[in-house]
LUMPABA-982072 format. One record per residue (C-alpha): x, y, z; residue in one letter. Coordinates in pm, whole numbers, padded with zeros to 5 digits, always signed. Layout:
# residues N
XYZA/...
This chain:
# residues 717
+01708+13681-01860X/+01449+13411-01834X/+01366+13166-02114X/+01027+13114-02195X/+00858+12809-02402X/+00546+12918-02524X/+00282+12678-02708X/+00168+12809-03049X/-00165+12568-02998X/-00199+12582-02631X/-00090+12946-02606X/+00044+12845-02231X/+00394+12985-02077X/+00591+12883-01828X/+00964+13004-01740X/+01301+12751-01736X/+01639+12844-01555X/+01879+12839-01812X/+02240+12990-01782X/+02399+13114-02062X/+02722+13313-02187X/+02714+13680-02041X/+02779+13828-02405X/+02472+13644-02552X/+02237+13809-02273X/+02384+14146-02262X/+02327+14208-02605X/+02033+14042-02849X/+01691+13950-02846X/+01662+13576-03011X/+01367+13363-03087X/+01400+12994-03160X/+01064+12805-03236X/+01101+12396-03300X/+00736+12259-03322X/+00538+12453-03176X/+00775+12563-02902X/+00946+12944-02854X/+01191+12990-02662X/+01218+13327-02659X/+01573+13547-02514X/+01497+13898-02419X/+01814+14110-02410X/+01823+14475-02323X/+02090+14569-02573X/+02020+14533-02910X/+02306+14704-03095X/+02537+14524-03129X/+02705+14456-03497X/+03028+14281-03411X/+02923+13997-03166X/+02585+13968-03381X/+02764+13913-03702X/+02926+13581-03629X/+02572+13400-03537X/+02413+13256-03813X/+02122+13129-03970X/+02053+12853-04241X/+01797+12709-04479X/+01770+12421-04676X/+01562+12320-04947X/+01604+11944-05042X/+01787+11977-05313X/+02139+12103-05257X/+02067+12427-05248X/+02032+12697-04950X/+01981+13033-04766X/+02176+13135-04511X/+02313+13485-04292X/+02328+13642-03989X/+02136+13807-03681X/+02207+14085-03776X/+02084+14100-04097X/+02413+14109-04288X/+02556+13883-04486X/+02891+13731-04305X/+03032+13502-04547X/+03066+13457-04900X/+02800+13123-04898X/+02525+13317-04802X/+02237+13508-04949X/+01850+13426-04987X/+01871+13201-05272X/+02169+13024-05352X/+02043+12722-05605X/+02154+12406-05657X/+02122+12369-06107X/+02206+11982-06089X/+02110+11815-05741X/+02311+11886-05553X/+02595+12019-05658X/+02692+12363-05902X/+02556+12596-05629X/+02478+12945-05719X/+02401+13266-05547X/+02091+13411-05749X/+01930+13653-05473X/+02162+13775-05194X/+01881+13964-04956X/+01706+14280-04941X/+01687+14559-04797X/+01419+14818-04638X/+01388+15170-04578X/+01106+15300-04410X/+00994+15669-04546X/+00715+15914-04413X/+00684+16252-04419X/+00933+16321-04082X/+01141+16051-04108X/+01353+15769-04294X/+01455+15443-04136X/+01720+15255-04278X/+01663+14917-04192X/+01971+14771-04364X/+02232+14604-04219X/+02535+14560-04447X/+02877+14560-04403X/+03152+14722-04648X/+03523+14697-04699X/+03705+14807-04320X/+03468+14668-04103X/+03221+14998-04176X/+02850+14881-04182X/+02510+15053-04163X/+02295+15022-03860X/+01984+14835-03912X/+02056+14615-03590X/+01883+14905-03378X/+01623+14846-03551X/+01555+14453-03473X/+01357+14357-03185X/+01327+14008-03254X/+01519+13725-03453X/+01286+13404-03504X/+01473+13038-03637X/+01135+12729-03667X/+01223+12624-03959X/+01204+12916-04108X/+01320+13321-04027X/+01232+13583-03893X/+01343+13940-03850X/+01104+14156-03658X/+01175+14568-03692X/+01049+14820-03459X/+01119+15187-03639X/+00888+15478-03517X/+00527+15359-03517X/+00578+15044-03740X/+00620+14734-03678X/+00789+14492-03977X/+00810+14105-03948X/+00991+13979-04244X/+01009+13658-04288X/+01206+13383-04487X/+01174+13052-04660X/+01269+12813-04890X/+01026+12588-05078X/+01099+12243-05080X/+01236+12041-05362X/+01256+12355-05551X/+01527+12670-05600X/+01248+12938-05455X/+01275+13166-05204X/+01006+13360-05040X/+01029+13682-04825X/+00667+13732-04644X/+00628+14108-04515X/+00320+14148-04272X/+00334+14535-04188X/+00140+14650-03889X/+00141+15080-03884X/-00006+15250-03570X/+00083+15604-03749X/+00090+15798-04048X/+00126+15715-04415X/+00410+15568-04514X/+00648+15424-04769X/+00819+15098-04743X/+01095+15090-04989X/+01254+14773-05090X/+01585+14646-05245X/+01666+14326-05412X/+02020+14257-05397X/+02029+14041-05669X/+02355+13803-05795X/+02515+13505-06041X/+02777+13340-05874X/+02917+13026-05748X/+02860+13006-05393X/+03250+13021-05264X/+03309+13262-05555X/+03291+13683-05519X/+03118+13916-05792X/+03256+14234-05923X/+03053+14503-06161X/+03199+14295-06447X/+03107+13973-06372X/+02712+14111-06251X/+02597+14136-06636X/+02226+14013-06740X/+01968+14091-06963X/+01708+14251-06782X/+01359+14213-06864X/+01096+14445-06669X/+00790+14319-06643X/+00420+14417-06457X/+00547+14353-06074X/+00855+14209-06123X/+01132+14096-06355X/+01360+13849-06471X/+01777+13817-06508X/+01927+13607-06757X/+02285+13603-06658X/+02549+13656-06956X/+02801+13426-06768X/+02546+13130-06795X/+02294+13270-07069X/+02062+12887-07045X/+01918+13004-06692X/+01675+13296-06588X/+01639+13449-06239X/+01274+13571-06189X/+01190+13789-05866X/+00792+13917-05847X/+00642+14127-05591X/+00282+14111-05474X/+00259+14459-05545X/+00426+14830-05517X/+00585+15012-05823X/+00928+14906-05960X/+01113+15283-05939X/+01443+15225-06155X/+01771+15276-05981X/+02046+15545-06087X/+02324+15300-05872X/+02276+14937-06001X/+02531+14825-05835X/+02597+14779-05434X/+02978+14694-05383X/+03278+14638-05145X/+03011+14446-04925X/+03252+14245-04693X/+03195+13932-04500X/+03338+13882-04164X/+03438+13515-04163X/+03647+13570-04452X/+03792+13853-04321X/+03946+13645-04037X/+04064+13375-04322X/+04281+13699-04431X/+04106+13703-04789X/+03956+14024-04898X/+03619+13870-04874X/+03428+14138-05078X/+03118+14072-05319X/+02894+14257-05561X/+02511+14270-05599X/+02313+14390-05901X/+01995+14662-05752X/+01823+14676-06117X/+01462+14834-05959X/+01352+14947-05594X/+01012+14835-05470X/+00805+15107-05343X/+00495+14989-05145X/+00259+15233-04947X/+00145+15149-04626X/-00178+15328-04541X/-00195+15562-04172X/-00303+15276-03915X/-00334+15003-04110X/-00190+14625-04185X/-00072+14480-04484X/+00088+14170-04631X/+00321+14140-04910X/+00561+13910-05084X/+00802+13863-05222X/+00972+13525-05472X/+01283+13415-05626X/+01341+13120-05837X/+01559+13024-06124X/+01436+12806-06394X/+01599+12718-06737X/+01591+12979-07031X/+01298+12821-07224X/+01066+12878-06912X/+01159+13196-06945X/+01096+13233-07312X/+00757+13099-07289X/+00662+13388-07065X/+00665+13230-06722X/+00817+13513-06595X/+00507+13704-06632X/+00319+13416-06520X/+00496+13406-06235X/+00436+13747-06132X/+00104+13709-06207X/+00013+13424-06001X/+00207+13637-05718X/-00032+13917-05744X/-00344+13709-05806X/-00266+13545-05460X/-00088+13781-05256X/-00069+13471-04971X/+00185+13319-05202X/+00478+13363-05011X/+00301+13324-04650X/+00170+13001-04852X/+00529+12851-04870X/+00591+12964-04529X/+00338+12783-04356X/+00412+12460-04574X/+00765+12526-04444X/+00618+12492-04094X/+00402+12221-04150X/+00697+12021-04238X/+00903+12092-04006X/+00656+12013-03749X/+00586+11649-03973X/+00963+11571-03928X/+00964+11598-03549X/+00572+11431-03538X/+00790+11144-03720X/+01083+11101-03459X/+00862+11108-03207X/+01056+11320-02980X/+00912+11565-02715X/+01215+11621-02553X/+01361+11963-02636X/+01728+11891-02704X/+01594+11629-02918X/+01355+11801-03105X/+01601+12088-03202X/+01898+11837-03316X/+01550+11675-03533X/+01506+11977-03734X/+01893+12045-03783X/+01930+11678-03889X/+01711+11763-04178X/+01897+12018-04337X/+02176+11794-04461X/+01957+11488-04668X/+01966+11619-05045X/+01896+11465-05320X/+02094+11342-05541X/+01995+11396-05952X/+02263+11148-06060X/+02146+10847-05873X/+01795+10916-05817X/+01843+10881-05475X/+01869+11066-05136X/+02257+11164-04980X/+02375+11350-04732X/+02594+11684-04714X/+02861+11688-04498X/+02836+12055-04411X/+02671+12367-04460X/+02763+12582-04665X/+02981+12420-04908X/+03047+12042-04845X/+02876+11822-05054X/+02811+11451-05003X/+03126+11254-04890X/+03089+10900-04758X/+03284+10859-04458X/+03086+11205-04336X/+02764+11014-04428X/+02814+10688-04312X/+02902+10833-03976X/+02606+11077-03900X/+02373+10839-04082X/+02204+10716-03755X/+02155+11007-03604X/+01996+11175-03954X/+01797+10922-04123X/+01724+10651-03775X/+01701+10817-03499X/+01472+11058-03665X/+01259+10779-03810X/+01336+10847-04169X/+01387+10460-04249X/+01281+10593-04613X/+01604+10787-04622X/+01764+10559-04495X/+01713+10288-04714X/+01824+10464-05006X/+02164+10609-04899X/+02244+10268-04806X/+02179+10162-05163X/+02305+10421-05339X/+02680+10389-05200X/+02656+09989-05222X/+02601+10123-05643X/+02915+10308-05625X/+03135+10080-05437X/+03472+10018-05642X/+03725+09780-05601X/+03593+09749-05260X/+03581+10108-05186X/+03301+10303-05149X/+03304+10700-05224X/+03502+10928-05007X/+03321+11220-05204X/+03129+11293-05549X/+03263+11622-05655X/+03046+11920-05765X/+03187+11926-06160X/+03006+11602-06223X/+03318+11356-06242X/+03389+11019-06105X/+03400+10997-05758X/+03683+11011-05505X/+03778+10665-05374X/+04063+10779-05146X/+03935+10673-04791X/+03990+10348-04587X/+03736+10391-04337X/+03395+10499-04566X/+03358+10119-04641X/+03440+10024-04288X/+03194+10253-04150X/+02936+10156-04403X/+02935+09803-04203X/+02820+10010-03893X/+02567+10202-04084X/+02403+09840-04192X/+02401+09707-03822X/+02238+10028-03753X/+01948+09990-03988X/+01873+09677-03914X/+01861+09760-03554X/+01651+10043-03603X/+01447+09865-03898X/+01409+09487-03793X/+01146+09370-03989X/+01148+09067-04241X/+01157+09335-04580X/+01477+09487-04418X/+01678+09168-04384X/+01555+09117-04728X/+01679+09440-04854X/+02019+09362-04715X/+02077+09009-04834X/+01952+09079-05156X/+02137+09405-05246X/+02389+09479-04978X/+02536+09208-04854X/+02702+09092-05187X/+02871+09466-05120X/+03002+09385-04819X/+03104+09064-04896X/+03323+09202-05136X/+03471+09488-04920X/+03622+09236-04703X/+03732+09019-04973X/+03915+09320-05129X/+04009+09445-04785X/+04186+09139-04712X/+04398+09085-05088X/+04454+09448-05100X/+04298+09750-05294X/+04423+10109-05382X/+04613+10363-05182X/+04812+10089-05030X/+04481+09918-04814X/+04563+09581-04727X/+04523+09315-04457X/+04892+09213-04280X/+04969+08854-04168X/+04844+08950-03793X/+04505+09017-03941X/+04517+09412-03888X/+04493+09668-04163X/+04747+09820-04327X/+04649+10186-04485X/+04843+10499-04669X/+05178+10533-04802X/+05402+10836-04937X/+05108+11130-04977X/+04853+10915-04905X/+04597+11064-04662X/+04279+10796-04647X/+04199+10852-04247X/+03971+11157-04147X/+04252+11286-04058X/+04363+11448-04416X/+04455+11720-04431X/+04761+11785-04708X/+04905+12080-04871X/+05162+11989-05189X/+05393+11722-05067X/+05336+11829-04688X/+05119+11590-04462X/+04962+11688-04156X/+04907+11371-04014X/+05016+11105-04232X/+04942+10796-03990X/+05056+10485-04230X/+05026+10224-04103X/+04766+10063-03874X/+04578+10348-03740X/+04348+10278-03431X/+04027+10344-03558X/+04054+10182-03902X/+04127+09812-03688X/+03856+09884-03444X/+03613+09942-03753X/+03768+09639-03887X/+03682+09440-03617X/+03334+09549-03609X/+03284+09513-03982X/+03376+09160-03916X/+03163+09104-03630X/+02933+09282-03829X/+02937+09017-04136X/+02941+08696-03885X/+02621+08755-03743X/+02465+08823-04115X/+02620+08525-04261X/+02460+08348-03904X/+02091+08559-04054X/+02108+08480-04391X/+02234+08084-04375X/+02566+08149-04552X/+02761+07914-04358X/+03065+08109-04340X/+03266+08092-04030X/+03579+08260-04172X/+03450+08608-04043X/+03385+08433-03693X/+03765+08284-03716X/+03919+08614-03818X/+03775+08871-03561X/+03945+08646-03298X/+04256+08674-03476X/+04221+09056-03486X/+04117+09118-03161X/+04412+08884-03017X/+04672+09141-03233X/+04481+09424-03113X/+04518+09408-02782X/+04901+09299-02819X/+04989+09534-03065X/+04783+09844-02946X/+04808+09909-02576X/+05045+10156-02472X/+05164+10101-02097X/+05333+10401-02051X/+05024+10617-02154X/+04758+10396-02039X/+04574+10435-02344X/+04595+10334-02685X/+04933+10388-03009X/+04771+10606-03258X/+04902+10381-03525X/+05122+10096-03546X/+05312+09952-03673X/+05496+10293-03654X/+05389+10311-03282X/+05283+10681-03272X/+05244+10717-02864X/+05067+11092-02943X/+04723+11085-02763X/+04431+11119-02999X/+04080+11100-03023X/+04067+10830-03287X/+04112+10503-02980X/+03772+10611-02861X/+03601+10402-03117X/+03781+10093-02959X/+03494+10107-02699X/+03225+10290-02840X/+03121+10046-03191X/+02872+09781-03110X/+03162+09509-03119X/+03478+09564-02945X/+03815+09397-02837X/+03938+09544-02479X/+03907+09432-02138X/+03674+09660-01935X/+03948+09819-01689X/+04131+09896-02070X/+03816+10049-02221X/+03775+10266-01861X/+04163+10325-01920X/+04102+10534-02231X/+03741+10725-02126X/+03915+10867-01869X/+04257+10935-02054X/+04056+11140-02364X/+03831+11335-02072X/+04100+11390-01892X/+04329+11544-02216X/+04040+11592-02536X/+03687+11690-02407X/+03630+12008-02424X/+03242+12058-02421X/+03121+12060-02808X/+03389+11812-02884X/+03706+11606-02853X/+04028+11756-02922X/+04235+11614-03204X/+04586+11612-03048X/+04711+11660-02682X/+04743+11957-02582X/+05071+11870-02407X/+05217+11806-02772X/+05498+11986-02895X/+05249+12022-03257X/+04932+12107-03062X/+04797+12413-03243X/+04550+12578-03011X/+04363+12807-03222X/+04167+12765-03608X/+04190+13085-03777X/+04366+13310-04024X/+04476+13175-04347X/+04377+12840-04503X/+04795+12727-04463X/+04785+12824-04088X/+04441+12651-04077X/+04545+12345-04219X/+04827+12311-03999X/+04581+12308-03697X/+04311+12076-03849X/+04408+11833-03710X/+04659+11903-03471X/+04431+12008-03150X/+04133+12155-03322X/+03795+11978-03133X/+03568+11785-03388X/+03208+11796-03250X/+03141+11402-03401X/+03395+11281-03202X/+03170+11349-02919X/+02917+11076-02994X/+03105+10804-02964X/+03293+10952-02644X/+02950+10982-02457X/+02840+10610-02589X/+03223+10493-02438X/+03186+10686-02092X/+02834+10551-02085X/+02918+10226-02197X/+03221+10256-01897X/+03053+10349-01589X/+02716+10164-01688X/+02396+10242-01754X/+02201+10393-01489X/+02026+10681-01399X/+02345+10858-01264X/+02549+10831-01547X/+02302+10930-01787X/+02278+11253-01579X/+02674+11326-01618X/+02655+11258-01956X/+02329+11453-01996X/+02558+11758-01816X/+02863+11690-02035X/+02621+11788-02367X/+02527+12095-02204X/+02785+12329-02392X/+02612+12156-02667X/+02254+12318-02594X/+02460+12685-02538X/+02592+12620-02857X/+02254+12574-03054X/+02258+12938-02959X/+02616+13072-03115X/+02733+12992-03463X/+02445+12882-03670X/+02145+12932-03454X/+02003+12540-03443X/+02275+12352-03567X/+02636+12198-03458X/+02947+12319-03602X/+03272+12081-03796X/+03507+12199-03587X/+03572+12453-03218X/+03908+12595-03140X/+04121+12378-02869X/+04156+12660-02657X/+03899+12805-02426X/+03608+12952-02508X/+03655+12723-02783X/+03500+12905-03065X/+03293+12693-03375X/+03516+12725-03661X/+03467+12571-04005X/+03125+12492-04095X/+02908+12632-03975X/+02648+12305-03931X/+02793+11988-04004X/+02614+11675-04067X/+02830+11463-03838X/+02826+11719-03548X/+02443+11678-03527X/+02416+11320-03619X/+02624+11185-03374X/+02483+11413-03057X/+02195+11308-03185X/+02276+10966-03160X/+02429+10944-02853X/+02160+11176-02673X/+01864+10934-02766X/+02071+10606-02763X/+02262+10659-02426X/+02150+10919-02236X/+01775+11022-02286X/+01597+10647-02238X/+01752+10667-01889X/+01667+11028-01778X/+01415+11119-01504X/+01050+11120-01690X/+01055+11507-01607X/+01369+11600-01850X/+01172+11621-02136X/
């Protein structure tokens, strides 16, 4: 019951009182390494399928693409598997190798290692078998079956679609047999397979073989194996295998894998081994010229290969916290989760940023918001840089993108606040990057973007955006939904809020604040920035306080009294409008009604519509979205407002430091590392959506080492 943090280099323990949720010790054993550090949960019980299923693992690879599962072993929803490539960075995502699985065979006994589950909630039992699960960066199952010992372990190679699976075998008995199964696919990622969809030419070759699949015939799936013999399989096909998550979205949730060969690799009486096993994809003509057997080959000439990608996975991940400079351990750990969401993008050239894992792709309010916590507060200024740049390319009519969809068209222009936001994400940089070449970088090619943003904002643009006679914007009509808050289903709308929603004027105001003090920089001479802010905070004030809730409308001019989340940002951007005793007004009204430990909640939950719960299907999901769901962003700028509030000192930093403590629990639930979208309004407040979300972890971020960590006792970290 003890956690232990163990240096790789220095090889020294010591022990840390940490309480956790009773479940989460009573049943599994969890390792979770961030540079150089494991901590290190030792749990009695192992077996245990159903709580197990629903944590979760994830890799990245650079490029779009992925890896993700569960504790247990099983797959839990349908964007998982080993390998799912991105073919066009980083975007048409495809599940090429789902997992394997291992069966240990001697002469007195088989162990089924697999853990799978099938159509009714039926699944095999491989959980007995794990003794340890192991998240730095990479993964780790280790198995414990009779006298053998099996660490198998996972990773993705950067900037490429390859996976390798590194098996180091340690047997203290007799001979043995350690079979293995690929579970191989061809599938979008949010798609299922069936036997009829699973068709490829197969091409055997000496250890391994390739897949070209007859849905997209221009690719080729090679898998090669550091040795073993390829036995042929009767069954080619594994089916009804069911993931959990879907399950509870009441679809059917069932997928298909294609089991061509088994390996079978012998593992001498009391001896240790090594082997590997890699995945890529390539296009058809690499394929043609042989490189599958060239692949293999290289495999078996170096049977490191796949420990060789695993320790370049671990030198990176330890180079991306070196970077942030961070030793403190909250820090560290939302470090390595930020990196899983930068991608590149093939279309620009440039870097982005995913909104979510597993199936968001790059959407620019989502980016613009966790962009400090990702790219700044981890010192990527590199990064950085270039999503700045490539969003001031796509700005339109004022607008920059809400989202560049994964067919490859135009992008989505249907937000308000992206371009406000992307004001805050300049002010950022050049707070985190004040040197001479960044305020050159911004006059030359971003401030003629923002100079036209609030040109545009002010005369008007698309989906009814426009600047009213008191200075305040005006945004949405009829189905518009251009907040953050958009959900909409045919002609119904969750949460229209047309109008002048809260947020949208605060960002305003900021944005404007924002472009005085560059004009001020950069010897424009403009005081019509200066002139309107004062304007706009002057309407603020009289147009949003609410004295009969002490807080903030929602939106006016349709005066929408419902308590939200949204007025937080009235006292959390860098430039805001309310008197202090106002801005204290509000902290204590959304901790008071919203906070609920991972996040804020989006609606009251006094409210007639206040939906307390985020499952079942995607219509009774999408009516509570946004109508008392908790978003985990929204928590960064509450902990900059209550520290901003009740000043900073050493004794606020330590209530905020204790009000991100069901954030650390967390780290250990859902995806093992990360933050999820979204948690259920309800106690215990269950992560729902995605299952790491770029936001979530860019704001704590954020917050932590803005607000809270520079004024914590020396001994925290």
């Amino acid at each position: 019951r003890d956690l232990h943090v163990r240096s790789r280099r220095q090889r020294q323990m010591c022990i840390r009182d940490r309480f956790f949720h009773s479940y989460m010790l009573k049943y599994y054993k969890i390792l979770v390494k961030f540079r150089g550090i494991t901590m290190q949960f030792n749990i009695k019980v192992q077996n245990d399928f159903k709580n197990n299923i629903r944590r979760e693992w994830a890799l990245t690879n650079g490029l779009g693409g992925y890896a993700g599962g569960s504790v247990t072993g099983a797959i839990n929803r349908t964007h998982q598997g080993y390998l799912i490539a991105s073919l066009h960075a980083p975007v048409q995502r495809y599940v090429c190798f789902s997992k394997t699985n291992e069966k240990i065979v001697t002469d007195s006994h088989t162990y089924d290692l697999s853990s799978d589950q099938f159509k009714g909630g039926r699944h095999t039992d491989g959980i007995q078998y794990i003794s340890d699960f192991t998240y730095d960066g990479t993964i780790c199952f280790t198995y414990e079956a009779g006298d053998i010992t099996i660490k198998k372990h996972i990773a993705l190679a950067q900037g490429k679609n390859l996976a390798a699976v590194a098996y180091e075998v340690q047997n203290k008995g007799e001979a043995a047999k350690l079979l293995i199964t690929p579970l191989m696919n061809f599938r979008e990622h949010s798609e299922s397979s069936t036997v009829d969809s699973l068709k490829f030419e197969v091409q055997k070759q000496e250890h391994g073989f390739t897949l070209i699949p007859k849905a997209q015939d221009d690719h080729c799936i090679r898998i090669a194996f550091s040795g073993g013999e390829l036995i042929e399989r009767d069954d080619k096909y594994i089916c009804d295998l069911e993931a959990q998550t879907e399950v509870d979205n009441e679809v059917p949730g069932l997928d298909c894998a294609f089991c061509p060969y088994d390996v079978s690799v012998d593992i001498p009486a009391g001896e240790s081994m090594h082997f590997s096993v890699m995945c890529d994809i390539v296009p058809l003509e690499a394929c043609n010229n042989n490189s599958g057997t060239a692949f293999a080959k290289h495999l078996v000439s170096d049977n490191e290969s796949a420990f060789e990608i695993l320790r370049a996975q671990l030198d990176y991940t330890d180079e991306l916290i070196k970077r942030s400079g961070f030793t403190d351990d909250f820090a560290v750990k939302l470090t390595v989760a930020a990196n899983q969401f930068i991608a590149h993008r093939l279309s620009t050239g440039y870097d982005t940023v995913l909104a979510g894992l597993p199936w968001f792709t790059d959407w620019g309010r989502d980016t613009m918001i966790s962009y400090t916590g990702l790219t700044l507060c981890t010192g990527r200024f590199e990064k950085a840089h270039d999503i700045l740049l490539t969003f001031a390319k796509y700005c339109k009519d004022g607008l920059i993108p809400n989202m560049f969809p994964d067919s490859g068209l135009e992008p989505l222009y249907n937000t308000v606040d992206a371009s406000l936001w992307y004001f805050y994400a300049v002010y950022k940089y050049l707070e985190y990057v004040a040197t001479p070449d960044a305020y050159e970088f911004i006059k030359k090619d971003i401030y003629p973007c923002l100079k036209d943003i609030i040109s545009t904002y002010k005369k008007g643009t698309d989906f009814s955006i426009y600047m009213d006679t008191d200075g305040l914007i005006h945004a949405g009509s009829g189905l518009d939904q251009v907040t953050w808050m958009d959900v909409r289903v045919g002609d119904w709308v969750a949460t229209p809020r047309h109008g002048k929603p809260v947020e949208i004027n605060a960002l305003w105001y900021n944005a404007l604040c924002t472009m005085d003090m560059l004009q001020a920089k950069f010897n424009d001479n403009d005081e019509s920035y200066r002139q309107l802010a004062s304007l706009v905070k002057t309407s603020f004030n009289k147009r949003f306080w609410n004295e009969n809730t002490g807080c903030l409308y929602d939106v006016v001019d349709e005066d929408d009294d419902t308590i939200r989340p949204n007025q937080i940002y009235a006292v959390s951007l860098p430039f805001t409008m309310l008197d202090k005793e106002r801005e204290k007004a509000i902290v204590d009204t959304v901790t008071d009604k919203l906070y609920v430990g991972c996040g804020l909640r989006s609606l009251d939950p006094d409210h007639k519509d206040y939906h307390p719960i985020y499952i079942g299907s995607l219509s009774k999901r999408d009516h509570a979205y946004h109508q008392g769901t908790a978003w985990g962003f929204l928590l960064g700028g509450f902990i900059s407002a209550y520290v901003k509030v009740n000043g900073r000192t050493k004794a606020t930093a330590l209530c905020a430091d204790k009000l991100l403590d069901p954030v650390r629990e967390h780290l250990l639930n859902n995806c093992i590392g990360s933050i999820c979208e979204i948690f259920d309004g309800d106690a215990p407040h269950n992560g729902r959506g995605c299952y790491a979300q770029a936001w979530s972890v860019g704001e704590v971020l954020r917050c932590y080492c803005e607000d809270v960590l520079p004024m914590l006792p020396q001994a925290h970290s």
